[in-house]
N, C-alpha and C positions, 0 to 999 in steps of 0.2 A: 529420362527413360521414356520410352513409345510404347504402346500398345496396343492390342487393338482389340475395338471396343466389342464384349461378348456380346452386347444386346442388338445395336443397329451401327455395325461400323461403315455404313454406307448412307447413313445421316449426315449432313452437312446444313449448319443453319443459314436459311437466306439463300436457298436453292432449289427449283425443284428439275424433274428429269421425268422423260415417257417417251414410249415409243411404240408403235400404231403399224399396222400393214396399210400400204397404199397403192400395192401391184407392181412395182418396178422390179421386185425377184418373178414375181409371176407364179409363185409357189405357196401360198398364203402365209409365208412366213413373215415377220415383221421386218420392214429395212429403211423406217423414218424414224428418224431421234431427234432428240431437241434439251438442251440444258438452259436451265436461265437460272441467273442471278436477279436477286429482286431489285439488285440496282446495279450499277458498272462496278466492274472489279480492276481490278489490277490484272496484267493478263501479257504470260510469255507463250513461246513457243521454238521449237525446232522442226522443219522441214527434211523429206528429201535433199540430197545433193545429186539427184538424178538430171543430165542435160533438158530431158522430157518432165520438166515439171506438169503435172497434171492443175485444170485451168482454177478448182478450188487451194491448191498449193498458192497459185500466184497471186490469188484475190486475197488471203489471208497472209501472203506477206508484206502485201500491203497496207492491211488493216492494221497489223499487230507492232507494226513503229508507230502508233499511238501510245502501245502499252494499255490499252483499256480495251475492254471490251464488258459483253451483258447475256450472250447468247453462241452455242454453238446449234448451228442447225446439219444434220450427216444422216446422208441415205446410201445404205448400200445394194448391190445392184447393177451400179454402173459407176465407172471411177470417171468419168466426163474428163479422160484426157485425149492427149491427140486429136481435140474434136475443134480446134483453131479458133478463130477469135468468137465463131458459136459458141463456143464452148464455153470462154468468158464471161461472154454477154449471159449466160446460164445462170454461172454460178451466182456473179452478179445479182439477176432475177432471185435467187435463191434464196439471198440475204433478204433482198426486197421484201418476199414473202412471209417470212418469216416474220419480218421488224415491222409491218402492216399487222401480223395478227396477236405479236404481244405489244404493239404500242410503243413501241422505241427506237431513236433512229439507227436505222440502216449503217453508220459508221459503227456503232456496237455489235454487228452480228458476225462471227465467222463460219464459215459453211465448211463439211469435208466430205469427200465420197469414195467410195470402196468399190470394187466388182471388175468387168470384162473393161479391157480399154479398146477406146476406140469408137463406143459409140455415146451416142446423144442422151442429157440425161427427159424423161417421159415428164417434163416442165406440167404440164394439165393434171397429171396423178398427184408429182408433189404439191399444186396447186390447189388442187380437192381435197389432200391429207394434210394439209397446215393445220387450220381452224380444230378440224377431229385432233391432232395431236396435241394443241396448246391445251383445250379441253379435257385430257387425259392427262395431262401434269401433275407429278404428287412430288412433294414433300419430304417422302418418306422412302427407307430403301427400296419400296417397290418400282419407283419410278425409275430411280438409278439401275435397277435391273433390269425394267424395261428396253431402255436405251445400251444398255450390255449386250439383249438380246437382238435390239434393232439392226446394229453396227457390224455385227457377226454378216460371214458369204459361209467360208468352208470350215468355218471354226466347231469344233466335235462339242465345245462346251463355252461358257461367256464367261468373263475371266474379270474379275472384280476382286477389289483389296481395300482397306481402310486400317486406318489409326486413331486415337484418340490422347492425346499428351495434354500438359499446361505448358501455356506460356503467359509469364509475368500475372502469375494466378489465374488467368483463365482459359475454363477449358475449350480445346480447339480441336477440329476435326478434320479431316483430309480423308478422301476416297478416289478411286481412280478406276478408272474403265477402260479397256482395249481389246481389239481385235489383232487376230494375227494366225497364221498356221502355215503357208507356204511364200515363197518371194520371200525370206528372211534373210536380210544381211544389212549389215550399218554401210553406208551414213546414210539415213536413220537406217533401224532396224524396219525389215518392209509390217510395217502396221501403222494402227490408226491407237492412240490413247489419250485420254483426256483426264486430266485432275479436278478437282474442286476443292475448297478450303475456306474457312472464314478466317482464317487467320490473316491480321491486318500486316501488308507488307508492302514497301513500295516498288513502284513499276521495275524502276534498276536495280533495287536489289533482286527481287523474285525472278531477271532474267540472270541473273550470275549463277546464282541457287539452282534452279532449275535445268541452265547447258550443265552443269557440273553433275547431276544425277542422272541425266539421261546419257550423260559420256560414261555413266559407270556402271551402267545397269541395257537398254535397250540399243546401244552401240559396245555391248558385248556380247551380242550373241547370233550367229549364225545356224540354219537350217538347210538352204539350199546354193548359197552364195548371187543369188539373184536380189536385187533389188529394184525396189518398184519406183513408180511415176506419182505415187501419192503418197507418199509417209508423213504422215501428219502428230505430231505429239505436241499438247498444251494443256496449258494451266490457268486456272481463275479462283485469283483469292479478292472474297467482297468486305474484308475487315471486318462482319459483325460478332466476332470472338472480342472485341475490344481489346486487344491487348496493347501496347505499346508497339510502334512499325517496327518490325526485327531490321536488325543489324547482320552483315555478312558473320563476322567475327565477335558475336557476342555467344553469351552462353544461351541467350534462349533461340538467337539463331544457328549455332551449333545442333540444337534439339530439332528446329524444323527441317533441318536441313537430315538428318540422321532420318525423321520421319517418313520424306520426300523418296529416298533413296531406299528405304526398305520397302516403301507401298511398289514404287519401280520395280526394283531387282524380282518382288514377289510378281508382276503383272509379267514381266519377262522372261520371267522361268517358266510360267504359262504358256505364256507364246512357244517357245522351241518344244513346250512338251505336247502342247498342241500341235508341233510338226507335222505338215499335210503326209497321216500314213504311219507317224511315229510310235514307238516301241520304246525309246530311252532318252531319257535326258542325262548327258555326258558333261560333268563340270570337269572343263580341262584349265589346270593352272599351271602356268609356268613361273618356276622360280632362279633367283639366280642369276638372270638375265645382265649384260651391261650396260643397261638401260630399260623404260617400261616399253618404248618406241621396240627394241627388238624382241623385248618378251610377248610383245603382242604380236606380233610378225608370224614367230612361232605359234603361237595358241591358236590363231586362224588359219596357219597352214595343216595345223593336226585338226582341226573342228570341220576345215572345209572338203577335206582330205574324204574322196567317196569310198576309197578302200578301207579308210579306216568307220568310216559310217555301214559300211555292210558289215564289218568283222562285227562287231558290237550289234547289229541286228539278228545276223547271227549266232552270238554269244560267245564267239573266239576271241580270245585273249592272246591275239594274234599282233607282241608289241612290237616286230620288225617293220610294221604299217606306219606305228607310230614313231619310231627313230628315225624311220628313212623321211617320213610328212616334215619333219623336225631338222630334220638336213637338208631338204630343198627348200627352206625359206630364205637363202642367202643370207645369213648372220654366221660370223663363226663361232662356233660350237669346236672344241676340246674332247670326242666321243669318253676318252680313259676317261673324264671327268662330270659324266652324265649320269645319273639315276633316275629312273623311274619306278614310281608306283601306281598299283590299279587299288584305290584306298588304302590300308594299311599293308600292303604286301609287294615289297621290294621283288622288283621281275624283271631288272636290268641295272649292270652296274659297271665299273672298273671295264667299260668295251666288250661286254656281254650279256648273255641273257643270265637269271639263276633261276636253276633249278629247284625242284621236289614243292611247288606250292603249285602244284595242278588240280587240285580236289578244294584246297580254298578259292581259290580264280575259277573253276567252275560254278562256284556261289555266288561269287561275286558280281559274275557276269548275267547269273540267272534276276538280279538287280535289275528295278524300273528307272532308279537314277545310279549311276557310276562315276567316283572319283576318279580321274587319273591325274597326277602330281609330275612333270617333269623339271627337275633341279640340274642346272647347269654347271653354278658354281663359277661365277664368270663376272657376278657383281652383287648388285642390288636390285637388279627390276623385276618387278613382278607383274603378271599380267593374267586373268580369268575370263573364258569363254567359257560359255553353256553352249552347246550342241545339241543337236538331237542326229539319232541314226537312220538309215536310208533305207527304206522297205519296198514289196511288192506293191503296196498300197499307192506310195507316193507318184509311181508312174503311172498309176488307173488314176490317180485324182486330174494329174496336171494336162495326162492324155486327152482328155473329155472335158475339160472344166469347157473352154469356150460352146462345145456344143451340147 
Protein backbone atom coordinates (compact mmCIF):
# COMPACT_ATOMS: atom_id res chain seq x y z
CA UNK A 1 0.00 0.00 0.00
CA UNK A 2 1.31 3.83 -1.02
CA UNK A 3 0.75 6.98 0.43
CA UNK A 4 1.35 9.87 0.60
CA UNK A 5 3.45 11.32 3.03
CA UNK A 6 1.07 14.30 5.20
CA UNK A 7 4.29 15.95 6.42
CA UNK A 8 6.89 16.49 3.28
CA UNK A 9 5.88 14.28 0.42
CA UNK A 10 8.25 16.10 -1.57
CA UNK A 11 11.32 14.91 0.53
CA UNK A 12 13.45 12.71 -1.21
CA UNK A 13 16.73 11.66 0.73
CA UNK A 14 20.03 12.32 -1.26
CA UNK A 15 18.46 15.10 -3.41
CA UNK A 16 18.14 18.53 -3.45
CA UNK A 17 16.13 20.90 -5.99
CA UNK A 18 15.72 25.15 -6.59
CA UNK A 19 15.04 27.35 -8.94
CA UNK A 20 16.11 31.01 -9.35
CA UNK A 21 15.04 33.88 -12.14
CA UNK A 22 17.66 34.56 -14.63
CA UNK A 23 15.68 36.75 -17.26
CA UNK A 24 15.01 34.26 -20.09
CA UNK A 25 10.88 34.91 -19.49
CA UNK A 26 11.85 38.44 -19.09
CA UNK A 27 8.93 38.69 -16.64
CA UNK A 28 10.72 38.09 -13.18
CA UNK A 29 9.13 35.08 -12.86
CA UNK A 30 11.48 32.02 -12.14
CA UNK A 31 12.46 29.83 -15.29
CA UNK A 32 16.04 28.05 -14.08
CA UNK A 33 15.76 24.67 -12.24
CA UNK A 34 18.18 22.36 -11.41
CA UNK A 35 17.82 18.61 -9.41
CA UNK A 36 20.85 16.87 -8.14
CA UNK A 37 21.45 13.65 -6.64
CA UNK A 38 24.30 13.59 -4.15
CA UNK A 39 25.71 10.95 -6.34
CA UNK A 40 24.73 9.11 -9.77
CA UNK A 41 21.63 7.51 -9.91
CA UNK A 42 20.05 5.11 -11.95
CA UNK A 43 18.15 7.18 -14.52
CA UNK A 44 15.28 6.35 -17.39
CA UNK A 45 13.35 8.31 -19.50
CA UNK A 46 10.81 8.86 -22.33
CA UNK A 47 10.84 11.52 -25.20
CA UNK A 48 8.81 13.21 -27.78
CA UNK A 49 8.08 11.05 -30.91
CA UNK A 50 7.83 14.35 -32.74
CA UNK A 51 10.10 14.31 -36.27
CA UNK A 52 11.28 18.03 -34.84
CA UNK A 53 12.89 16.74 -31.76
CA UNK A 54 14.01 19.76 -29.89
CA UNK A 55 18.15 19.96 -29.59
CA UNK A 56 17.79 19.19 -25.49
CA UNK A 57 15.54 15.99 -26.46
CA UNK A 58 18.52 14.81 -28.60
CA UNK A 59 21.34 15.53 -26.04
CA UNK A 60 19.50 13.57 -23.44
CA UNK A 61 18.98 10.71 -25.66
CA UNK A 62 21.96 10.30 -25.75
CA UNK A 63 22.94 10.57 -22.37
CA UNK A 64 20.47 8.47 -20.95
CA UNK A 65 21.84 4.92 -22.86
CA UNK A 66 24.09 5.19 -20.08
CA UNK A 67 21.28 4.74 -17.68
CA UNK A 68 22.94 6.96 -15.19
CA UNK A 69 22.79 10.11 -14.60
CA UNK A 70 23.31 12.93 -11.23
CA UNK A 71 21.60 16.25 -12.58
CA UNK A 72 18.81 17.61 -14.39
CA UNK A 73 19.39 21.20 -15.31
CA UNK A 74 15.75 23.00 -17.28
CA UNK A 75 14.99 26.58 -18.05
CA UNK A 76 11.92 27.68 -19.41
CA UNK A 77 11.40 30.42 -21.81
CA UNK A 78 12.58 29.08 -24.77
CA UNK A 79 12.45 25.36 -25.81
CA UNK A 80 15.91 25.86 -27.95
CA UNK A 81 14.29 23.79 -30.93
CA UNK A 82 14.51 24.25 -34.47
CA UNK A 83 17.50 26.35 -33.57
CA UNK A 84 20.00 23.56 -35.80
CA UNK A 85 23.22 22.39 -34.85
CA UNK A 86 23.44 25.93 -32.61
CA UNK A 87 21.20 24.74 -30.84
CA UNK A 88 23.07 21.52 -30.00
CA UNK A 89 26.19 23.02 -29.43
CA UNK A 90 23.76 24.96 -26.64
CA UNK A 91 22.28 22.51 -24.91
CA UNK A 92 25.57 20.75 -24.89
CA UNK A 93 27.06 24.09 -23.14
CA UNK A 94 24.19 23.78 -20.84
CA UNK A 95 25.25 20.54 -19.26
CA UNK A 96 28.82 21.92 -19.39
CA UNK A 97 27.64 24.60 -17.06
CA UNK A 98 25.87 23.08 -14.91
CA UNK A 99 28.51 20.01 -14.15
CA UNK A 100 31.38 22.99 -13.74
CA UNK A 101 29.28 24.48 -10.88
CA UNK A 102 28.32 21.13 -8.97
CA UNK A 103 31.59 19.31 -9.73
CA UNK A 104 30.61 16.49 -11.73
CA UNK A 105 31.18 15.23 -15.11
CA UNK A 106 29.25 16.58 -17.85
CA UNK A 107 28.26 12.73 -18.96
CA UNK A 108 25.88 12.93 -15.66
CA UNK A 109 23.89 15.99 -16.57
CA UNK A 110 20.77 16.08 -18.53
CA UNK A 111 19.45 19.42 -19.50
CA UNK A 112 15.50 20.24 -20.83
CA UNK A 113 13.64 23.40 -22.09
CA UNK A 114 10.19 24.65 -22.43
CA UNK A 115 8.79 28.11 -24.09
CA UNK A 116 8.57 29.73 -27.73
CA UNK A 117 10.34 27.41 -30.58
CA UNK A 118 12.49 28.72 -32.68
CA UNK A 119 14.57 30.70 -30.96
CA UNK A 120 18.20 30.66 -29.37
CA UNK A 121 18.52 29.78 -25.84
CA UNK A 122 20.10 33.63 -23.76
CA UNK A 123 23.51 31.07 -23.11
CA UNK A 124 25.26 34.39 -20.86
CA UNK A 125 21.87 34.70 -18.49
CA UNK A 126 21.87 30.89 -17.93
CA UNK A 127 25.61 31.37 -17.59
CA UNK A 128 25.24 34.08 -14.63
CA UNK A 129 22.14 32.01 -13.06
CA UNK A 130 24.18 28.59 -12.57
CA UNK A 131 26.54 29.42 -9.63
CA UNK A 132 23.13 31.66 -8.00
CA UNK A 133 21.09 28.51 -8.49
CA UNK A 134 23.29 25.64 -7.13
CA UNK A 135 23.57 28.10 -4.17
CA UNK A 136 19.93 28.19 -3.56
CA UNK A 137 19.63 24.25 -3.56
CA UNK A 138 17.57 22.85 -0.53
CA UNK A 139 17.04 19.54 0.53
CA UNK A 140 13.79 20.00 1.49
CA UNK A 141 10.32 20.30 -0.22
CA UNK A 142 11.02 23.83 -0.71
CA UNK A 143 13.41 23.49 -3.29
CA UNK A 144 11.35 20.78 -5.25
CA UNK A 145 8.88 23.54 -5.42
CA UNK A 146 11.06 25.89 -6.43
CA UNK A 147 11.95 24.09 -9.58
CA UNK A 148 7.96 23.28 -9.94
CA UNK A 149 7.64 26.83 -10.05
CA UNK A 150 10.84 27.31 -12.29
CA UNK A 151 9.76 24.83 -15.22
CA UNK A 152 6.20 26.36 -15.40
CA UNK A 153 5.51 29.14 -19.00
CA UNK A 154 1.56 29.01 -19.06
CA UNK A 155 0.81 26.82 -16.31
CA UNK A 156 -2.20 28.53 -13.97
CA UNK A 157 -0.58 26.60 -11.05
CA UNK A 158 2.83 23.97 -10.48
CA UNK A 159 1.76 20.69 -10.25
CA UNK A 160 3.63 18.45 -7.75
CA UNK A 161 2.93 14.77 -6.08
CA UNK A 162 4.61 12.44 -3.68
CA UNK A 163 4.43 9.12 -1.99
CA UNK A 164 5.96 7.47 0.78
CA UNK A 165 5.69 3.24 0.94
CA UNK A 166 8.23 0.45 2.38
CA UNK A 167 10.31 -1.51 0.56
CA UNK A 168 12.00 -4.63 1.99
CA UNK A 169 11.64 -2.52 5.41
CA UNK A 170 12.72 0.52 4.24
CA UNK A 171 11.05 3.52 4.06
CA UNK A 172 11.21 5.09 0.42
CA UNK A 173 10.15 8.13 -1.13
CA UNK A 174 9.24 9.30 -4.59
CA UNK A 175 7.97 12.80 -5.72
CA UNK A 176 7.49 14.15 -9.08
CA UNK A 177 7.27 17.56 -10.76
CA UNK A 178 5.69 18.67 -14.24
CA UNK A 179 4.72 21.35 -16.41
CA UNK A 180 2.09 21.16 -18.96
CA UNK A 181 -1.32 23.17 -19.92
CA UNK A 182 -1.61 23.54 -23.71
CA UNK A 183 0.29 21.31 -26.90
CA UNK A 184 -1.20 18.24 -24.99
CA UNK A 185 -1.33 14.88 -26.67
CA UNK A 186 0.95 11.49 -26.54
CA UNK A 187 3.44 10.26 -27.72
CA UNK A 188 4.52 11.93 -25.06
CA UNK A 189 1.95 13.97 -23.60
CA UNK A 190 3.24 17.64 -24.62
CA UNK A 191 5.09 18.32 -21.21
CA UNK A 192 8.09 18.33 -19.20
CA UNK A 193 8.06 15.88 -15.84
CA UNK A 194 10.65 14.78 -13.76
CA UNK A 195 10.73 12.07 -10.77
CA UNK A 196 13.14 11.47 -8.04
CA UNK A 197 13.45 8.46 -5.54
CA UNK A 198 15.89 6.91 -3.32
CA UNK A 199 14.72 3.75 -3.96
CA UNK A 200 17.57 1.38 -5.01
CA UNK A 201 16.72 -0.04 -8.49
CA UNK A 202 18.70 -0.98 -11.45
CA UNK A 203 19.26 0.82 -14.67
CA UNK A 204 16.97 -1.96 -16.70
CA UNK A 205 14.61 -2.62 -14.52
CA UNK A 206 13.72 1.29 -13.63
CA UNK A 207 13.55 1.71 -17.64
CA UNK A 208 10.74 -1.17 -17.99
CA UNK A 209 8.85 0.23 -14.72
CA UNK A 210 8.88 3.53 -15.81
CA UNK A 211 7.69 3.16 -20.15
CA UNK A 212 4.97 1.07 -18.41
CA UNK A 213 3.65 4.12 -16.14
CA UNK A 214 4.04 6.74 -18.39
CA UNK A 215 2.04 4.46 -21.28
CA UNK A 216 -0.61 4.61 -18.59
CA UNK A 217 -0.86 7.70 -17.22
CA UNK A 218 0.75 10.91 -19.38
CA UNK A 219 0.24 8.91 -22.83
CA UNK A 220 -3.51 9.00 -21.78
CA UNK A 221 -4.37 12.11 -21.99
CA UNK A 222 -5.26 14.80 -24.54
CA UNK A 223 -6.03 18.57 -24.53
CA UNK A 224 -5.56 20.10 -27.71
CA UNK A 225 -4.34 17.12 -30.01
CA UNK A 226 -1.09 19.04 -30.77
CA UNK A 227 2.16 17.79 -29.74
CA UNK A 228 5.31 19.47 -29.15
CA UNK A 229 8.99 19.28 -30.10
CA UNK A 230 10.19 18.86 -26.30
CA UNK A 231 8.42 16.36 -24.33
CA UNK A 232 10.62 15.27 -21.90
CA UNK A 233 9.61 12.82 -18.90
CA UNK A 234 12.35 11.23 -16.49
CA UNK A 235 13.32 9.49 -13.58
CA UNK A 236 16.37 9.29 -10.96
CA UNK A 237 16.59 6.78 -8.42
CA UNK A 238 20.05 7.16 -6.12
CA UNK A 239 19.40 3.87 -4.01
CA UNK A 240 20.04 5.72 -0.56
CA UNK A 241 16.61 3.98 0.79
CA UNK A 242 18.76 0.83 1.09
CA UNK A 243 16.52 -1.46 0.15
CA UNK A 244 17.26 -4.61 -1.86
CA UNK A 245 17.47 -3.63 -6.02
CA UNK A 246 13.63 -4.28 -6.94
CA UNK A 247 12.76 -6.83 -9.26
CA UNK A 248 10.19 -6.31 -12.13
CA UNK A 249 7.83 -9.05 -10.81
CA UNK A 250 8.35 -9.05 -7.26
CA UNK A 251 6.18 -7.97 -4.60
CA UNK A 252 8.06 -5.17 -3.45
CA UNK A 253 8.39 -4.21 -7.01
CA UNK A 254 4.67 -4.61 -7.61
CA UNK A 255 4.59 -1.72 -4.76
CA UNK A 256 6.96 0.57 -6.58
CA UNK A 257 5.61 0.23 -9.59
CA UNK A 258 1.82 0.94 -8.16
CA UNK A 259 3.55 3.96 -6.44
CA UNK A 260 5.27 5.30 -9.81
CA UNK A 261 1.99 5.18 -11.59
CA UNK A 262 -0.35 6.88 -8.98
CA UNK A 263 2.41 9.85 -8.37
CA UNK A 264 2.01 9.99 -12.72
CA UNK A 265 -1.76 9.54 -13.23
CA UNK A 266 -2.05 12.36 -10.18
CA UNK A 267 0.71 14.86 -12.27
CA UNK A 268 -1.47 14.14 -15.37
CA UNK A 269 -4.70 14.86 -14.35
CA UNK A 270 -3.15 18.10 -13.49
CA UNK A 271 -1.76 18.74 -16.65
CA UNK A 272 -5.29 18.51 -18.79
CA UNK A 273 -6.97 20.22 -15.86
CA UNK A 274 -4.52 22.81 -16.23
CA UNK A 275 -5.71 22.81 -19.86
CA UNK A 276 -4.65 26.18 -21.50
CA UNK A 277 -8.26 28.09 -20.66
CA UNK A 278 -9.90 25.01 -19.12
CA UNK A 279 -13.15 24.50 -17.15
CA UNK A 280 -13.37 20.55 -16.92
CA UNK A 281 -11.60 17.60 -16.60
CA UNK A 282 -13.58 14.71 -18.71
CA UNK A 283 -12.48 10.96 -17.64
CA UNK A 284 -13.74 9.22 -20.77
CA UNK A 285 -13.47 5.41 -20.45
CA UNK A 286 -14.16 3.00 -22.99
CA UNK A 287 -15.19 -0.43 -22.15
CA UNK A 288 -16.02 -3.39 -23.92
CA UNK A 289 -13.79 -2.88 -26.69
CA UNK A 290 -12.30 -6.00 -28.95
CA UNK A 291 -9.14 -5.06 -27.97
CA UNK A 292 -7.24 -2.10 -25.84
CA UNK A 293 -5.60 -0.94 -29.47
CA UNK A 294 -9.45 -0.04 -30.46
CA UNK A 295 -10.72 0.95 -27.06
CA UNK A 296 -8.15 3.61 -27.32
CA UNK A 297 -8.93 4.61 -30.90
CA UNK A 298 -12.15 5.44 -29.57
CA UNK A 299 -11.41 7.20 -26.24
CA UNK A 300 -9.17 9.78 -28.39
CA UNK A 301 -11.60 10.27 -31.00
CA UNK A 302 -14.46 11.29 -28.09
CA UNK A 303 -11.43 13.45 -25.92
CA UNK A 304 -9.97 14.94 -29.16
CA UNK A 305 -13.44 15.47 -30.60
CA UNK A 306 -13.79 19.81 -30.43
CA UNK A 307 -17.62 19.55 -30.56
CA UNK A 308 -17.67 17.40 -27.83
CA UNK A 309 -14.99 19.60 -25.89
CA UNK A 310 -17.43 22.71 -26.28
CA UNK A 311 -20.58 20.78 -25.43
CA UNK A 312 -19.14 20.14 -21.99
CA UNK A 313 -17.75 23.76 -21.62
CA UNK A 314 -20.79 24.64 -22.13
CA UNK A 315 -22.45 22.14 -19.88
CA UNK A 316 -24.67 20.39 -22.58
CA UNK A 317 -25.08 16.80 -22.22
CA UNK A 318 -25.20 16.86 -25.67
CA UNK A 319 -24.42 12.71 -26.21
CA UNK A 320 -25.14 12.58 -30.07
CA UNK A 321 -21.37 14.50 -30.16
CA UNK A 322 -20.18 11.71 -28.35
CA UNK A 323 -21.79 8.55 -30.47
CA UNK A 324 -21.15 10.09 -33.59
CA UNK A 325 -16.93 11.00 -32.08
CA UNK A 326 -17.17 7.18 -31.35
CA UNK A 327 -18.35 6.07 -34.82
CA UNK A 328 -15.70 7.92 -36.83
CA UNK A 329 -12.90 6.16 -35.18
CA UNK A 330 -12.98 3.40 -37.79
CA UNK A 331 -13.56 0.28 -35.29
CA UNK A 332 -16.65 -1.50 -35.54
CA UNK A 333 -19.15 -0.65 -33.23
CA UNK A 334 -22.69 -2.73 -33.07
CA UNK A 335 -24.77 0.87 -32.18
CA UNK A 336 -28.19 -1.61 -30.67
CA UNK A 337 -25.23 -2.84 -28.51
CA UNK A 338 -23.74 0.43 -27.09
CA UNK A 339 -24.45 2.22 -23.72
CA UNK A 340 -23.48 5.25 -22.42
CA UNK A 341 -23.08 6.91 -19.25
CA UNK A 342 -22.38 10.60 -18.00
CA UNK A 343 -21.32 9.04 -14.27
CA UNK A 344 -23.95 7.05 -12.96
CA UNK A 345 -26.85 8.09 -15.35
CA UNK A 346 -27.52 5.74 -18.36
CA UNK A 347 -28.33 8.42 -21.44
CA UNK A 348 -27.95 6.08 -24.29
CA UNK A 349 -28.89 2.64 -24.99
CA UNK A 350 -30.50 -0.23 -27.25
CA UNK A 351 -29.63 2.60 -30.51
CA UNK A 352 -31.05 5.61 -28.63
CA UNK A 353 -30.96 8.13 -26.36
CA UNK A 354 -33.10 7.80 -22.80
CA UNK A 355 -35.13 9.89 -21.66
CA UNK A 356 -36.41 11.89 -18.12
CA UNK A 357 -32.80 12.36 -16.40
CA UNK A 358 -32.55 16.03 -17.58
CA UNK A 359 -32.37 17.68 -14.20
CA UNK A 360 -29.69 15.08 -12.95
CA UNK A 361 -27.39 15.67 -16.13
CA UNK A 362 -27.98 19.19 -15.51
CA UNK A 363 -25.72 18.56 -12.28
CA UNK A 364 -23.79 16.70 -13.55
CA UNK A 365 -22.56 18.71 -16.09
CA UNK A 366 -22.50 21.69 -13.71
CA UNK A 367 -19.31 19.23 -12.56
CA UNK A 368 -15.38 20.47 -12.54
CA UNK A 369 -14.55 16.80 -13.29
CA UNK A 370 -17.15 14.46 -15.47
CA UNK A 371 -17.24 10.78 -15.91
CA UNK A 372 -18.50 9.64 -19.17
CA UNK A 373 -18.41 5.54 -19.54
CA UNK A 374 -18.83 4.15 -23.02
CA UNK A 375 -19.60 0.07 -23.10
CA UNK A 376 -19.56 -1.58 -26.39
CA UNK A 377 -19.96 -5.04 -25.53
CA UNK A 378 -17.76 -6.25 -28.19
CA UNK A 379 -14.98 -7.90 -25.98
CA UNK A 380 -12.48 -7.21 -23.32
CA UNK A 381 -10.53 -3.93 -24.06
CA UNK A 382 -10.59 -1.26 -22.14
CA UNK A 383 -9.02 2.04 -22.49
CA UNK A 384 -9.05 5.69 -20.30
CA UNK A 385 -8.43 9.22 -21.44
CA UNK A 386 -8.65 12.42 -19.33
CA UNK A 387 -9.65 15.48 -21.37
CA UNK A 388 -10.17 18.61 -20.81
CA UNK A 389 -12.90 20.94 -22.53
CA UNK A 390 -12.44 23.87 -25.03
CA UNK A 391 -13.16 27.42 -23.96
CA UNK A 392 -13.02 31.14 -24.95
CA UNK A 393 -9.88 31.32 -22.93
CA UNK A 394 -7.87 28.63 -24.91
CA UNK A 395 -7.92 30.73 -28.20
CA UNK A 396 -6.79 34.20 -26.27
CA UNK A 397 -3.94 32.16 -24.78
CA UNK A 398 -2.67 30.26 -28.07
CA UNK A 399 -3.60 33.53 -30.15
CA UNK A 400 -0.92 35.76 -28.35
CA UNK A 401 1.26 33.21 -26.57
CA UNK A 402 4.25 33.85 -29.25
CA UNK A 403 3.89 37.61 -29.01
Amino acid sequence: MTTKNPLSPLKVPGFRAGGVVCGIKGNGKKDLALIVSEEPAAAAAVFTTNRFKAAPVVHDMKKIASGKAQAVFINSGSANAATGEQGEADADAMADIAANCLGIDESLVLVASTGSIGSRLPMKKIEKGAPILVECLSGGADGVMEAAEAISTTDRFVKTAGRRFTLDGKDVSLCGIAKGAGMIEPDMATMLAFFITDAAIDESVLRRMFKKAMDQSFNTITVDGCMSTNDTALILANGKAGNRPLQTRSADGRIFQEALLETAIELAAMIVRDGEGATKLIDIIVEGARNRAEARRIAYAVGRSNLVKTAFFGGDANWGRIISAAGSAGVPIDPRRVTLYFEDCLIFTDGTGVGGNEKKLQEIMKRNTISIRLRLAEGSGTFRVFASDLTHDYVDINALYHT
